[in-house]
BAFI-429841 format. One record per residue (C-alpha): residue in one letter; y, x negated, z negated. Coordinates in steps of 0.5 Angstrom, whole numbers, padded with zeros to 4 digits, always signed. Layout:
BEGIN
AYXZ ...
This chain:
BEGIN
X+0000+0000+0000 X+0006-0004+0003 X+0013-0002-0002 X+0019-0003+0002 X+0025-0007-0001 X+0032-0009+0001 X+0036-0014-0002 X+0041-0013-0007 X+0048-0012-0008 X+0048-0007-0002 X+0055-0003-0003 X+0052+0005-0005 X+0056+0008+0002 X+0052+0003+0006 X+0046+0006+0002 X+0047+0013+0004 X+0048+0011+0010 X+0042+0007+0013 X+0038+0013+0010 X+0041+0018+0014 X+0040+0014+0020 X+0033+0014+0018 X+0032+0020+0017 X+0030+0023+0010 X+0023+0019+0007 X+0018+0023+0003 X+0016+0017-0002 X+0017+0009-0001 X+0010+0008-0003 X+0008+0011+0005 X+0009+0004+0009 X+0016+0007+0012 X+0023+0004+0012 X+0024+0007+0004 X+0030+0003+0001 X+0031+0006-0006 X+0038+0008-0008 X+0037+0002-0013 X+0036-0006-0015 X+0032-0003-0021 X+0026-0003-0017 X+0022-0009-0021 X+0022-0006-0026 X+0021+0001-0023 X+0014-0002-0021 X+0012-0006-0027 X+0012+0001-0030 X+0008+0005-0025 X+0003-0001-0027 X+0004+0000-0034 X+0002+0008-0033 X-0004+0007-0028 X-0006+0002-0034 X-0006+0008-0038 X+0000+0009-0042 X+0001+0016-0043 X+0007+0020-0041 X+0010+0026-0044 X+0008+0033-0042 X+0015+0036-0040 X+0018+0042-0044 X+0020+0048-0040 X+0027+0047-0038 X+0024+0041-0035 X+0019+0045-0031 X+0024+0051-0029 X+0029+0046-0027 X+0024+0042-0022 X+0022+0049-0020 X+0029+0051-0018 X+0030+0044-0015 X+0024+0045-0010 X+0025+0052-0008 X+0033+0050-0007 X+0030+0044-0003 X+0025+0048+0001 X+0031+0054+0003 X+0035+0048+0005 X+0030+0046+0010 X+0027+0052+0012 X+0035+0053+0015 X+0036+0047+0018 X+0041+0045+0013 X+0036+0039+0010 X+0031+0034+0014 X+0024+0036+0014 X+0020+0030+0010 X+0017+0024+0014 X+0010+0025+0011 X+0006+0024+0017 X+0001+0020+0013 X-0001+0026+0007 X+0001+0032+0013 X-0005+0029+0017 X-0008+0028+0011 X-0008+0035+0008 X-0009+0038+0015 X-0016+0034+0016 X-0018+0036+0009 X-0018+0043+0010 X-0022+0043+0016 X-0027+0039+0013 X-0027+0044+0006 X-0028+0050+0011 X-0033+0046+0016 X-0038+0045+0009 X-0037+0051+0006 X-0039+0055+0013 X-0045+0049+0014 X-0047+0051+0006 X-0046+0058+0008 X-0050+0057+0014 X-0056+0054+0010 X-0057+0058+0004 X-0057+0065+0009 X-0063+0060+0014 X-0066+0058+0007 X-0066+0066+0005 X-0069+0069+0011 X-0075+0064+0009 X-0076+0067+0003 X-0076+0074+0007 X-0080+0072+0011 X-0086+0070+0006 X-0085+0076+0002 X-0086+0081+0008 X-0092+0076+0009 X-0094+0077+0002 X-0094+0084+0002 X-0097+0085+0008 X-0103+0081+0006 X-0103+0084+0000 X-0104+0092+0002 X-0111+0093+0004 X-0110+0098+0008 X-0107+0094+0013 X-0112+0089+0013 X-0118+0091+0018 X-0124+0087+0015 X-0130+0090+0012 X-0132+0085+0007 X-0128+0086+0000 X-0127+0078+0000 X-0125+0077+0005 X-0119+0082+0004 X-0118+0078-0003 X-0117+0071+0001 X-0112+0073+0005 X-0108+0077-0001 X-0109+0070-0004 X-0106+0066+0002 X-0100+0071+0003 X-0098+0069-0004 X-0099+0062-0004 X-0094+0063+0002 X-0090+0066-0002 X-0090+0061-0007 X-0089+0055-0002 X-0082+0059+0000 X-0080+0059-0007 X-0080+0051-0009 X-0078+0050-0001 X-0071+0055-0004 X-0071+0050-0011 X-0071+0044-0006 X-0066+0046-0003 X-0061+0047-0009 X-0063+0042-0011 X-0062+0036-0006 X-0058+0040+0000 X-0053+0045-0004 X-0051+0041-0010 X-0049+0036-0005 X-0045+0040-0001 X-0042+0043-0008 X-0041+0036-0012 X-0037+0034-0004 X-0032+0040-0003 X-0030+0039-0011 X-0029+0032-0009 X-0025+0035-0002 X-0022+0039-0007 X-0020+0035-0012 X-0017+0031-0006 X-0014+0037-0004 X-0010+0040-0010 X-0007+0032-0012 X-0004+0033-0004 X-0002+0039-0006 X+0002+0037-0013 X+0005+0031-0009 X+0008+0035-0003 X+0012+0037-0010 X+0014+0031-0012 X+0017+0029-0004 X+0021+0035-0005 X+0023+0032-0012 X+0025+0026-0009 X+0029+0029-0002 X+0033+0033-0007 X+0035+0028-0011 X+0037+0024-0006 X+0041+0030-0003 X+0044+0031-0009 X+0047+0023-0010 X+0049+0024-0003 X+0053+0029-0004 X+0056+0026-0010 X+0058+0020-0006 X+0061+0023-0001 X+0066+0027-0005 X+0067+0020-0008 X+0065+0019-0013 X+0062+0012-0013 X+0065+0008-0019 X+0061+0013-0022 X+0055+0011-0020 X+0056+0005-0021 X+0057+0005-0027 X+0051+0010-0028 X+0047+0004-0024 X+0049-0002-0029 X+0046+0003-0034 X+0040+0004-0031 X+0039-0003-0030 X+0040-0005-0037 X+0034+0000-0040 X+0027-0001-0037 X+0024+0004-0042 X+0021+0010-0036 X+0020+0014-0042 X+0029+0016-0041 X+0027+0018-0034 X+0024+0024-0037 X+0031+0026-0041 X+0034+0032-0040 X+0040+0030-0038 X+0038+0024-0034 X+0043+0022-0029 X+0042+0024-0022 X+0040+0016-0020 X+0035+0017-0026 X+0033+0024-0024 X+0032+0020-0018 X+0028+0013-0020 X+0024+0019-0023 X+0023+0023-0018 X+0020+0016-0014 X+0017+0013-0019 X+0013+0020-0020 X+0011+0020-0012 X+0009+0013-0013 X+0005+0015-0018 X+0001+0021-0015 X+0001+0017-0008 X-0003+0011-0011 X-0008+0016-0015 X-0010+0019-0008 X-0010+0014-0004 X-0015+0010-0009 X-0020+0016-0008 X-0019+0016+0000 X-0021+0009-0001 X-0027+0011-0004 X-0028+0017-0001 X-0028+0016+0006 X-0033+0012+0008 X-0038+0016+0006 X-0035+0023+0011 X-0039+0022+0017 X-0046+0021+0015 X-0046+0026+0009 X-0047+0032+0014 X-0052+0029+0019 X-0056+0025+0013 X-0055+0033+0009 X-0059+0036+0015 X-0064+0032+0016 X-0067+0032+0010 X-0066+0040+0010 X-0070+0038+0017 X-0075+0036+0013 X-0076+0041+0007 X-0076+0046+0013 X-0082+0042+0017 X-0086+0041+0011 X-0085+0049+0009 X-0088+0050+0015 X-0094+0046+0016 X-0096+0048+0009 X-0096+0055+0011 X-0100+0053+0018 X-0105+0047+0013 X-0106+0055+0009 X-0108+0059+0015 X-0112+0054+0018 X-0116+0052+0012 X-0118+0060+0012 X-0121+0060+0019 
């Protein structure tokens, strides 16, 4: 994961507007041209690093929880009107899209097995019945009928350990694979709120500039760059460079987590389905050939 730096001493209008030639960006940790607002970026990352390590943050109160939701609902009406720029988070976009594809294409693949598994199990229970009635069996001898009432229920038998083997090692598969995908899928989710958190930010210290306000935030950076505890970004009363280091510092965090499980994730994508087929293949093939080694060992 590549972050982007700039060098220091940049003057706060150039920032703005290299970031608006740029367009807006979703969160520096996506590789793209991201240049954060400002030089405390050291510091920002060493503490990303310390919460990776497991140091625990505050859970938010609910002013906190109301004002980010109120902040991404301004956000998302304003890009809906044209009157903000759609994130460039192509990566996750993509991502996201081909998630839910894959979710849907493993629960119609599961759905597809537990009918064709079912009809089996029909099939051996109509079986079983239907040797088991004596008067649809044409044989004179009394043994004779008991035999194949036995083999109709062995039949039987045999498609309920088949159903069992196939919970077991095909359905469970595809149940522990879609809870990863959609795990994957909600961290997704959860992060898109987060870019609306950082674009928001950026939009609200944009504005504040250009009404001129710059030896404000000047002031507000000399402030930041002499405290490098994360927890004061999670004040209510945060600046709006605060807010905004927060807001990347979060998007970092959420990015980091989902790009560690794609890594460990991924390569396993291809070959799960084809491998999931073959053995449910195999568990089909050895149902059969039972049920015909039953019939030909009656003859």
């Amino acid at each position: 994961m590549v972050f982007a730096t700039r060098a220091n001493g940049k003057a706060a209008k150039e920032e703005v507007k290299q970031d608006e030639e740029g367009g807006t960006d979703s969160c520096p940790v996506l590789g793209e041209d991201e240049m954060p607002i400002s030089d405390v970026q050291s510091h920002r990352i060493r503490d990303v690093r310390r919460i990776d390590n497991g140091v625990l943050i505050p859970k938010r109160s609910l002013a906190q929880r109301i004002r980010s939701y109120k902040n991404r609902f301004v956000q998302r009406a304003l890009v809906a009107c044209h009157l903000a720029d759609l994130s460039k988070d192509l990566m996750f976009k993509q991502e996201q899209t081909s998630n839910i594809v894959t979710i849907e294409r493993l629960r119609t693949i599961r759905s597809s097995l537990v009918a064709h598994s079912q009809s089996i199990v029909r099939l051996s229970t109509a079986i079983c019945c239907f040797t088991g009635n004596s008067a649809r069996v044409h044989e004179d001898a009394h043994k004779a009928q008991v035999d194949v009432a036995k083999e109709g229920y062995r039949i039987h038998e045999y498609s309920l350990v088949f159903s069992d083997q196939v919970e077991e090692t095909i359905l469970t598969k595809i149940d522990n694979r879609l809870a990863e995908l959609e795990s994957i899928h909600f961290l997704i989710e959860e992060r898109a709120k987060l870019v609306l958190d950082v674009e928001y930010a950026k939009r609200t210290l944009a504005v504040e500039q250009q009404k001129g306000n710059i030896n404000s935030i000047a002031d507000r950076k000399q402030a930041v760059r002499l405290n490098h505890d994360v927890m004061h970004f999670m004040s209510s009363n945060s600046t709006l460079l605060q807010q905004l280091e927060h807001a990347q510092l979060e998007c970092e965090r959420a990015t980091r987590s989902i790009t560690e499980q794609l890594k460990s994730d991924r390569p396993n994508q291809d070959t799960d389905v084809s491998k999931l087929f073959q053995e449910y293949t195999r568990l089909v093939a050895e149902f059969f050939e039972r049920g015909v080694d039953l019939l030909d060992g009656a003859k």
